[in-house]
C-alpha positions as CSV (number, residue, x, y, z in Angstrom):
1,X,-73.9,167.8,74.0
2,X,-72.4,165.4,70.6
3,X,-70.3,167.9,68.3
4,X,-72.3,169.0,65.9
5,X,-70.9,170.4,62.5
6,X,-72.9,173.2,60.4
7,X,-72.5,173.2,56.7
8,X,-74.6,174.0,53.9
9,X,-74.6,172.0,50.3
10,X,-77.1,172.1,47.8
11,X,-78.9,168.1,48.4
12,X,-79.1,167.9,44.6
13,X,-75.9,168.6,43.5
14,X,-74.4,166.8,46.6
15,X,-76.5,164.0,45.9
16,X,-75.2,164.0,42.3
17,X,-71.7,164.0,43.1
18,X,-72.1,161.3,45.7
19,X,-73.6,158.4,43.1
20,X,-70.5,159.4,40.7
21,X,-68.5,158.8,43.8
22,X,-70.2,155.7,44.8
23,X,-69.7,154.5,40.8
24,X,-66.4,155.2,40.9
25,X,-65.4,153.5,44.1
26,X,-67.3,150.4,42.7
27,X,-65.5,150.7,39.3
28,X,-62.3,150.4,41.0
29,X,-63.6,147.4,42.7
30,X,-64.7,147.8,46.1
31,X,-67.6,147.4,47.9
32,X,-69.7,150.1,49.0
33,X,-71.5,148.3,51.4
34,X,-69.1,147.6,54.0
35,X,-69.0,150.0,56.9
36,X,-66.1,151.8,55.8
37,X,-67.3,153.0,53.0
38,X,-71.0,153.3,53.3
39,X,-70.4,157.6,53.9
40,X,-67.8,157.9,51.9
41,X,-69.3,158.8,48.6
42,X,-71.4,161.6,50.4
43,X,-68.4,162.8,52.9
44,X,-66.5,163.0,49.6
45,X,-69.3,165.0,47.4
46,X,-69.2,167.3,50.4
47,X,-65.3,167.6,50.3
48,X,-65.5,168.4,47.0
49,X,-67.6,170.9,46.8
50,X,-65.7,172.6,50.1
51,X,-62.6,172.6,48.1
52,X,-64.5,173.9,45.1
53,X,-66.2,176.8,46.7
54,X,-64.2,179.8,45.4
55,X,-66.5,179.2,42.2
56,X,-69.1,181.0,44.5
57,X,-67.8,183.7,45.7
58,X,-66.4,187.5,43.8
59,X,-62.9,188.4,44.6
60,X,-63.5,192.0,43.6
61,X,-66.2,192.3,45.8
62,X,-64.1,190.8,48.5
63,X,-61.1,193.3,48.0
64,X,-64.2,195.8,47.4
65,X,-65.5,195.6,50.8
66,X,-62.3,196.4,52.5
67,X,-60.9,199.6,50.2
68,X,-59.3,202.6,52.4
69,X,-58.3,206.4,51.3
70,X,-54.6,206.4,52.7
71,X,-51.2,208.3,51.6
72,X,-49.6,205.3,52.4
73,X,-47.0,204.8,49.4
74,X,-44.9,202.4,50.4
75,X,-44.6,198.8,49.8
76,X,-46.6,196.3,52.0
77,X,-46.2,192.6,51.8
78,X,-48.2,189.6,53.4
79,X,-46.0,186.5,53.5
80,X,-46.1,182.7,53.8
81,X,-50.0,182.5,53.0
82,X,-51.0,178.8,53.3
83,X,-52.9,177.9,50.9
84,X,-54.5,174.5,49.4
85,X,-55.6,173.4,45.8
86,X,-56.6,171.0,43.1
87,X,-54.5,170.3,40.0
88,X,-57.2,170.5,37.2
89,X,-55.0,167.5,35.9
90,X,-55.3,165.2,38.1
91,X,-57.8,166.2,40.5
92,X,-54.8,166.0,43.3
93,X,-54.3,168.7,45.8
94,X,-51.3,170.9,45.3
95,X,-50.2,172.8,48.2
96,X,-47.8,175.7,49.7
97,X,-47.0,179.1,50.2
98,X,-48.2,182.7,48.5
99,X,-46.5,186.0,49.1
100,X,-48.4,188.9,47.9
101,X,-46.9,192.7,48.1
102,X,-48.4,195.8,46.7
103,X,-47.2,199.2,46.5
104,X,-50.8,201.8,47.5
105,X,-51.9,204.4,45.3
106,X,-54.2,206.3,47.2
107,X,-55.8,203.3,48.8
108,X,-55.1,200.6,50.7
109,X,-57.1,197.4,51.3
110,X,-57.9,195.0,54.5
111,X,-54.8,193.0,54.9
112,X,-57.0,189.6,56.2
113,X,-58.1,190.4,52.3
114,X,-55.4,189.3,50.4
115,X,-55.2,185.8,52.0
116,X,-58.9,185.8,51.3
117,X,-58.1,186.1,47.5
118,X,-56.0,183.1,48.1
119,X,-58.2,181.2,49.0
120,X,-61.0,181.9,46.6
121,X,-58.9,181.7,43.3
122,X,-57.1,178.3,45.1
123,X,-60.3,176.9,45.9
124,X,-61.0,176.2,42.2
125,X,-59.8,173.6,39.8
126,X,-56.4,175.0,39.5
127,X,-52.5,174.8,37.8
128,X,-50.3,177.3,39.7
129,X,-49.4,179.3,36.9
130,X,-52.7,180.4,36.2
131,X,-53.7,180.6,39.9
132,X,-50.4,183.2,40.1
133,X,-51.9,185.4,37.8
134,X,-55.5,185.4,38.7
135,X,-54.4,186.8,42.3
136,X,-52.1,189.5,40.2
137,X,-54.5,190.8,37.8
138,X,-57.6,190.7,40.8
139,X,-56.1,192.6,42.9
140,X,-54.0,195.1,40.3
141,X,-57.7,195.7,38.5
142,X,-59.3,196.1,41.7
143,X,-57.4,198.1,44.2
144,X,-55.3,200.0,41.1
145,X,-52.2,200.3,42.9
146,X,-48.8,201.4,42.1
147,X,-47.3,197.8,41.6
148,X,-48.5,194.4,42.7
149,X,-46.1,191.6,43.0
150,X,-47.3,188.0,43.9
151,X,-44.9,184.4,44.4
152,X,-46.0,180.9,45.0
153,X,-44.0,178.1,46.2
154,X,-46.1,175.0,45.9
155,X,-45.7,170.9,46.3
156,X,-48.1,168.6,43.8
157,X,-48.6,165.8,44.9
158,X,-49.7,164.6,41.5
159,X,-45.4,165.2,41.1
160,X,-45.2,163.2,44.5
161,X,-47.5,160.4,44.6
162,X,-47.6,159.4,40.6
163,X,-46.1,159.8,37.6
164,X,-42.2,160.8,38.4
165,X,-42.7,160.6,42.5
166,X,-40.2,163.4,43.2
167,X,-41.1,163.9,46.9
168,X,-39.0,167.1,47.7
169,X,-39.4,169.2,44.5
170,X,-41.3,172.5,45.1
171,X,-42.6,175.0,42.3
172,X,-41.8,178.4,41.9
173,X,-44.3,180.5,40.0
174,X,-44.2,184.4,40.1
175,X,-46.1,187.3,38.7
176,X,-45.1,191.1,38.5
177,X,-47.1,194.2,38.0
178,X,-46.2,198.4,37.4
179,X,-43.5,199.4,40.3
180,X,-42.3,195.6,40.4
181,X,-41.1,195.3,36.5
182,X,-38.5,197.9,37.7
183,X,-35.5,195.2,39.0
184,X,-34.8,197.2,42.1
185,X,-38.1,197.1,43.8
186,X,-38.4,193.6,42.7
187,X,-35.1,192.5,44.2
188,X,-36.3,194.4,47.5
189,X,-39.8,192.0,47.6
190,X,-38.0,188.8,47.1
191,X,-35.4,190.0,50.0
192,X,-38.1,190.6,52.2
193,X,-40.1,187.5,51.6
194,X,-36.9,185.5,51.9
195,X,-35.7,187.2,55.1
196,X,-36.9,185.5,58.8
197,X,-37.8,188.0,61.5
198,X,-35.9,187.3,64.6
């Protein structure tokens, strides 16, 4: 049985997006014709709404739907988070790593959730600074814990491929919350996240 791929778009809006598409591969002087190119302007509607999708879904809810009573009050930390963006700048995908720590107050949440919140807020048109903070202030509002601490580390390639084309330079954006504006506790989340497991 062929491999068969299940997703859902909306035909109009997909349909939109692929005669822009189509227009602007012709503007820049090709041919849409030839068999290269004939499914490109749809394949690259669909892309872009799959890299756009976290305009569709609640981040609240998500953290929401995962909430747990526990006397847990200790710090907990998920690390090296992929994750995958656009620069609203450029419409170029930026790309690296979030760490995320939180200290519970009375609840915890899923831990597949915070990478979920990644996702969401990354999968939107995005500069990391902003991106930092919308993952701080979701899941400080939401969950209410004692501190919340988040760092990115991220590559543009809008850095890499135009403009000054510096190929090894990686961003550094951070965002700090209750327990974490205290320099102690801070300094213990950046240790941790720096530190390999053997």
């Amino acid at each position: 049985m062929p491999y068969k791929q299940f997703e859902e778009y909306n035909i109009d809006v997909t349909e939109g997006i692929k005669n822009q598409f189509k227009n602007i591969i012709e503007d820049l002087g090709e041919d849409t014709q030839r068999d290269g190119l004939l499914k490109t302007p749809e394949r690259a509607a669909k892309a872009m709404q799959f890299l756009t999708q976290g305009y569709d879904q609640n981040p609240e809810e998500i953290l929401k739907s995962a909430m747990f009573k526990e006397d847990y009050k200790d710090m907990v930390i998920v690390k090296d988070i992929e994750l995958y963006s656009l620069c609203e700048h450029h419409l170029l995908p930026f790309f690296g790593k979030a760490h995320i720590a939180y200290i519970p107050n009375g609840q915890i949440v899923g831990l597949s959730k915070l990478p979920r919140i990644v996702d969401i807020f990354a999968r939107r048109l995005q500069v990391q600074e902003r991106l930092t903070h919308q993952i701080l202030d979701c899941i400080n509002d939401t969950l209410k814990p004692q501190g919340v601490a988040v760092v990115i580390e991220a590559s543009h390639m809008c850095m890499m491929m135009r403009g000054v084309q510096k190929q090894n330079s990686v961003t550094t954006t951070s965002g700090f919350r209750g327990q974490f504006e205290k320099i102690e506790t801070r300094n213990e989340f950046l240790k941790l996240i720096s530190t390999k497991l053997s």
